[in-house]
VOGU-3710 file (C-alpha; in Angstrom, 3 decimals, decimal comma):
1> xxxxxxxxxx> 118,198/107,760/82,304  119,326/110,091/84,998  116,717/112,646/86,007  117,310/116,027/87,642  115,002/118,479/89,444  116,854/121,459/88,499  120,435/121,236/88,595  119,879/118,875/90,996  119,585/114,902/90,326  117,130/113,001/91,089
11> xxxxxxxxxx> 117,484/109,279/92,999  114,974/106,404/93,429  115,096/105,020/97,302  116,424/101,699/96,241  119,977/103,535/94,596  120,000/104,564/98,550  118,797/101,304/99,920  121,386/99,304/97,958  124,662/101,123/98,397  123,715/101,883/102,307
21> xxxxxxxxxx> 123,011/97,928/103,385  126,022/96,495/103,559  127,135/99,928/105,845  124,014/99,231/108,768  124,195/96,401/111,321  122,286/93,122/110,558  120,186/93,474/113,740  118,694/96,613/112,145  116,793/94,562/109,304  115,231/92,609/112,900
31> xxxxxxxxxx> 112,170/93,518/114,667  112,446/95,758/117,548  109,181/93,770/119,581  110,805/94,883/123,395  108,824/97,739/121,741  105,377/96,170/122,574  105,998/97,098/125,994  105,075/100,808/125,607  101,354/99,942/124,859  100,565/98,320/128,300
41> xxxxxxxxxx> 102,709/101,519/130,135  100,884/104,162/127,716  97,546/101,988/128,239  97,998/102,303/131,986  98,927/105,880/131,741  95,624/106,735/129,997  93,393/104,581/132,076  94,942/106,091/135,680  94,907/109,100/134,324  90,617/108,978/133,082
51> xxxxxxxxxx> 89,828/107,128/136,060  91,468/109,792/138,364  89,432/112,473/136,879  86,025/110,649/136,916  86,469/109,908/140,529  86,942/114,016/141,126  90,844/112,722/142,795  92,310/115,573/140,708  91,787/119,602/142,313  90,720/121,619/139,100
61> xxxxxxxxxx> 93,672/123,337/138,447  95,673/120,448/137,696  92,495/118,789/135,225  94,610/120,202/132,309  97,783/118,965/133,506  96,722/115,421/133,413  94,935/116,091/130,321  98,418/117,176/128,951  99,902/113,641/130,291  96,575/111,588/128,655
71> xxxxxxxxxx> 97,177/113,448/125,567  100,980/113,126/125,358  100,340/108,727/126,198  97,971/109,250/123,453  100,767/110,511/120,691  102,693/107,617/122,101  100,442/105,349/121,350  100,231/106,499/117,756  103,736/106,559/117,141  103,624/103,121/118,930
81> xxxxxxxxxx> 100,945/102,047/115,660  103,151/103,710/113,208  106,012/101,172/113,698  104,059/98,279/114,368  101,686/98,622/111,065  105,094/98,881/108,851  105,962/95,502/110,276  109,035/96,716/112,374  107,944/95,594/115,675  105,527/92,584/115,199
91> xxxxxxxxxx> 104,428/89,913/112,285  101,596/88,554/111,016  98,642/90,595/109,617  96,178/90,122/112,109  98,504/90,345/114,997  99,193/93,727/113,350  96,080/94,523/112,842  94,866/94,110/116,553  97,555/95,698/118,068  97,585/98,652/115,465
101> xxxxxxxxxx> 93,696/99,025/116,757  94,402/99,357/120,027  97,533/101,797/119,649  95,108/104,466/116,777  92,408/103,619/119,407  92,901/107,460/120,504  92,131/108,847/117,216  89,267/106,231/115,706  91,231/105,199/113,021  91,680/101,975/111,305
111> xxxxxxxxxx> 94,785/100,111/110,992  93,618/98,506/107,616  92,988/102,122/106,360  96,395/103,339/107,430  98,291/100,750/105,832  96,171/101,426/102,858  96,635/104,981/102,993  99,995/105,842/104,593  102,176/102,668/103,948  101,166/101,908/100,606
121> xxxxxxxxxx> 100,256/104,971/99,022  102,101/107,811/100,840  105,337/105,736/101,175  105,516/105,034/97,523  104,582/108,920/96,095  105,548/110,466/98,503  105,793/114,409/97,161  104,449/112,940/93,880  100,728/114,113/92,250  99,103/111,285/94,241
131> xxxxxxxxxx> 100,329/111,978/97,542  97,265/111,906/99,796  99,154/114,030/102,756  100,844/116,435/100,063  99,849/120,158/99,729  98,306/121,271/96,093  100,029/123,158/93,729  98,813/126,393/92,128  96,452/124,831/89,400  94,877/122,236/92,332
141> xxxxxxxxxx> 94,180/125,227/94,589  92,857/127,058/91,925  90,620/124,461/90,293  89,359/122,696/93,252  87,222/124,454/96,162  87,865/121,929/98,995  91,556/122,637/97,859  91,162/126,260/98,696  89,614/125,743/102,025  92,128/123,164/103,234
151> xxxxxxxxxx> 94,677/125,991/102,864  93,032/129,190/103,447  91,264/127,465/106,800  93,627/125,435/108,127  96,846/125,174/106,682  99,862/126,103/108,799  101,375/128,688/106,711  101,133/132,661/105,745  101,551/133,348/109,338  98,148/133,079/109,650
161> xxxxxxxxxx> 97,537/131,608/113,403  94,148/129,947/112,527  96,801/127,733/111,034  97,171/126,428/114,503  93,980/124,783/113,602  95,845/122,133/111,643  98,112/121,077/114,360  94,885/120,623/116,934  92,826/118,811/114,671  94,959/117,830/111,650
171> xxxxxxxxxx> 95,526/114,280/112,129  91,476/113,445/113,298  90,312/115,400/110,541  92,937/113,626/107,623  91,860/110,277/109,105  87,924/110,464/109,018  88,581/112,161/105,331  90,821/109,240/104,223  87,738/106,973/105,296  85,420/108,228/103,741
181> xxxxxxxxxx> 87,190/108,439/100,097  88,550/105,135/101,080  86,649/103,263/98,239  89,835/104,701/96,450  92,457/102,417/97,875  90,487/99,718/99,849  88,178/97,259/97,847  84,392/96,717/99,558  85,215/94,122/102,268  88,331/95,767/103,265
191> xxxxxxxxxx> 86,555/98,892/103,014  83,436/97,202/105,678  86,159/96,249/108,304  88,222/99,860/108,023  84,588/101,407/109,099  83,794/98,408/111,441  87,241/99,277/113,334  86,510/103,081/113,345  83,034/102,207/114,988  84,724/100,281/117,485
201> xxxxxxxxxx> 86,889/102,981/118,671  83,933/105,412/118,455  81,916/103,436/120,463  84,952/102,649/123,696  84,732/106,592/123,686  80,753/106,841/123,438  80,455/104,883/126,163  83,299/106,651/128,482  81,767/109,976/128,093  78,012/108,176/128,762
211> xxxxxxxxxx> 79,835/106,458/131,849  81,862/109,750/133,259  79,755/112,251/132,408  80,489/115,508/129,685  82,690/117,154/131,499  84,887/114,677/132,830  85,050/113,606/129,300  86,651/116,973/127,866  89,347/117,154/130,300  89,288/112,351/129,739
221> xxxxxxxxxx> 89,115/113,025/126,175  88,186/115,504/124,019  91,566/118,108/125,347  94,118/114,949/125,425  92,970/114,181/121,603  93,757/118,206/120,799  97,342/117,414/122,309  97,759/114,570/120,640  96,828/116,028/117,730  99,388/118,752/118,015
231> xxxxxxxxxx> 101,915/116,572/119,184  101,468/113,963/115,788  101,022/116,799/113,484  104,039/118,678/114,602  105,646/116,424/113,255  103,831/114,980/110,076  103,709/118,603/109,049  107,283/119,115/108,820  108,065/115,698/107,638  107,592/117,141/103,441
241> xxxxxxxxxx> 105,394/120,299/103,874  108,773/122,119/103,418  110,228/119,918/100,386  109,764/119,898/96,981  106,964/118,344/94,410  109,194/115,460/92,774  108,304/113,063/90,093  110,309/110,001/91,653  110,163/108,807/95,020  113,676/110,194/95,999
251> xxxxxxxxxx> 113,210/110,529/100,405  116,732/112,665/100,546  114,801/115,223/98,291  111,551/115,028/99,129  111,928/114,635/103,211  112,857/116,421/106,188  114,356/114,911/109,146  113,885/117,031/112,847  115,565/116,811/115,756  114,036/117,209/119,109
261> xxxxxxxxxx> 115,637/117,468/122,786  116,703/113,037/123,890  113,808/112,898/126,362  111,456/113,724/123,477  112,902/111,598/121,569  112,843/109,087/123,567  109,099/109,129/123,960  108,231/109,582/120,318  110,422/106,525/119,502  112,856/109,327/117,377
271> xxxxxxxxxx> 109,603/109,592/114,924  111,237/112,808/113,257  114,268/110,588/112,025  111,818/110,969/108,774  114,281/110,382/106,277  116,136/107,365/107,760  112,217/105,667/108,017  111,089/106,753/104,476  114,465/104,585/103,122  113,294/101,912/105,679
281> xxxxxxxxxx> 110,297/101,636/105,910  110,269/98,128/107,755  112,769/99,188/110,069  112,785/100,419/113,743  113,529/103,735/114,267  115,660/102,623/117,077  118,256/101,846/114,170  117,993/105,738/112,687  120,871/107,140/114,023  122,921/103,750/112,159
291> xxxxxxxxxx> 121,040/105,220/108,885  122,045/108,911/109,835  125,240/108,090/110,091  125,446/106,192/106,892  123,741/108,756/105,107  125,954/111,794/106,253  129,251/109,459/105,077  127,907/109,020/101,746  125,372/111,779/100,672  125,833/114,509/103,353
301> xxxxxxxxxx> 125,264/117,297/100,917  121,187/115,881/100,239  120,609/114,399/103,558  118,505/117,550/105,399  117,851/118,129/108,832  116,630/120,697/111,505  115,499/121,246/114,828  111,775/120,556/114,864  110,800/124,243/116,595  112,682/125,546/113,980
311> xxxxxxxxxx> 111,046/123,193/111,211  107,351/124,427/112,535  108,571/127,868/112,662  109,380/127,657/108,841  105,504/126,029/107,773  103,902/129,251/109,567  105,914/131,679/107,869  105,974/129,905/104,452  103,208/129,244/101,785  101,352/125,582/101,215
321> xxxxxxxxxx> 101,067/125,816/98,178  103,392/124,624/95,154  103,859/127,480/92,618  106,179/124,616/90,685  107,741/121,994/92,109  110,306/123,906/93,817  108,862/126,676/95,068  105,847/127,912/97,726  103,531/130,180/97,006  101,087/132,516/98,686
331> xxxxxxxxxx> 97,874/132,705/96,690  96,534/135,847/98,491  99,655/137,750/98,167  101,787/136,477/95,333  104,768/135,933/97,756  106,910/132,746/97,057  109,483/130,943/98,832  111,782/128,287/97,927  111,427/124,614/98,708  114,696/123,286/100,873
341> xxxxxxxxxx> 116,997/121,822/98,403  120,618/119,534/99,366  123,362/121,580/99,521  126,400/122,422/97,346  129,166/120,014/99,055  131,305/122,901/100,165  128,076/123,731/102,950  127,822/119,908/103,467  129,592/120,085/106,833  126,317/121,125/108,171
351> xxxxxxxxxx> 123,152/119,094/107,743  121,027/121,888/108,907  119,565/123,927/105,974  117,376/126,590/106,762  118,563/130,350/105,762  117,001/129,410/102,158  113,483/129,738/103,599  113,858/132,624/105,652  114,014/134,780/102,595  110,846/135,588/100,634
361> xxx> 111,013/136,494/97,245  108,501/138,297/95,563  106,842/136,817/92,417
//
């Protein structure tokens, strides 16, 4: 039975999967391991880079420059993990697993936990009730305190600029919370080696700041994990902050794809190509534009797209929280904006949506 949020229907990912297949080259459904070879340049970044500074070879002026550089190897690194852990550049669970360690090395966090927590549970609701990255509606803010501090605190919306918070510290904060409520999704053992893995990581950066010195370490560590922070977030933000609540995993609805300048894109292995990775999961991003393509020939009037500036520009003036599952709402103020929603096929021409949001309404 069709479904419809709205006037507009609703699709399950595998009515995209299915009619798009036979439309993408079969080297896409391959593993993209000449991949592998950004870990050893961003490793080598990060480790010039850190011993530079201990060794007082950098003039103090330029300390946050390099910390800049450290910070942007670290987002590589991550986005690096991200393909790896869905399988797209590398088999085999503990070859995974190794590899994903070293690449969320940066930001402590487990690979076990992140498959736990992003591939299987965020991929498959994503935008649905039991989204761990979605934003609450109106009844969660209201009913739950740690609800109403995520958003009021940190949440990148309102055009409050404490908001900023949540790009600096977003993704290190989600990932120590997903730990410790991981008893939800990981069973005891599992659970053992997610915190065994954090303490590792913990422990490589324990001992750099005990071997360097404090501050050595802010401008080694503690500023490149703020710009990596900022750098992942920017992204994972926009990725369905500005979509709406669904009730099936439909990624043309519930996802945002960004665009950023090549050379960006280049280095973040096209990680805002959202869309194209929710549908395939297992695939390298390297193939998106294949998906894009396919996408815009069949369904250009869902598939939605901006320029990431843009996108980010949108979350701070917006609300985070879901008055229904198609519109934002302010809390403090009663203001409300709508969700992005595909197009009517006459406006299809132009994947870019965004005069919608640029409109409040009042409530």
């Amino acid at each position: 039975m069709k479904q419809f949020l709205g006037d507009t229907p609703v699709f399950g990912r595998s009515h995209y999967v299915h009619a798009m297949k036979p439309d993408l080259p079969a080297s896409a459904f391959g593993r993209a391991t000449s991949r592998l070879a950004w870990i050893p340049v961003h490793i080598a970044v990060i480790a010039l880079a850190i011993v530079a500074i201990a060794r007082g070879w950098v003039h103090w002026p330029l300390l946050p420059v390099v910390s800049l550089v450290i910070g942007a190897s670290f987002a590589g690194l991550t986005f690096v993990g991200h393909e790896l852990l869905h399988g797209a550049i590398v088999g085999g669970k503990r070859r995974q697993n190794l590899l994903g360690w070293l690449t969320f090395v940066p930001f402590t966090l487990s690979p076990r936990l992140w498959k736990a927590w992003h591939n299987r549970i965020h991929h498959s609701q994503t935008n649905l009730a039991d989204d761990p990255d979605a934003y609450p509606t109106l009844e969660e803010y209201r009913a739950n305190p740690r609800a109403r501090f995520a958003v009021d605190t940190f949440a990148l919306g309102g055009r409050r600029w404490r908001g900023l918070l949540s790009l600096v510290l977003g993704f290190t904060v989600q990932s120590m919370h997903q730990l410790v409520i991981a008893r939800r999704f990981l069973d005891a053992r599992q659970r053992r080696f997610a915190i065994a893995e954090t303490a590792a990581s913990a422990a490589l950066w324990l001992a750099l700041a005990a071997t360097i010195g404090a501050l050595p370490f802010l401008f080694a560590y503690v500023l490149p994990l703020l710009v990596a922070n900022a750098i992942v977030m920017s992204f994972i933000l926009t990725n369905h902050g500005l979509s709406p609540r669904v009730t099936v995993d439909d990624p043309l609805l519930s996802g945002l794809s960004v665009t950023t300048p090549r050379l960006i894109d280049w280095l973040t292995l096209r990680f805002g190509a959202h869309v194209e990775h929710h549908l395939f999961p297992r695939m390298s991003t390297r193939f998106a534009p294949a998906v894009r393509a396919a996408l815009l020939a069949r369904w250009p009037e869902r598939f939605q797209e901006m320029p990431l500036v843009n996108a980010v520009g949108l979350l701070h003036r917006t609300a985070r929280v879901y008055r229904d599952a198609t519109t934002l709402v302010d809390p403090r103020t009663g203001q409300t904006f709508p969700t992005l929603m595909p197009r009517d096929h006459a406006m299809a021409a132009d994947p870019v949506r965004i005069a919608p949001m640029l409109l409040p309404q009042v409530a």
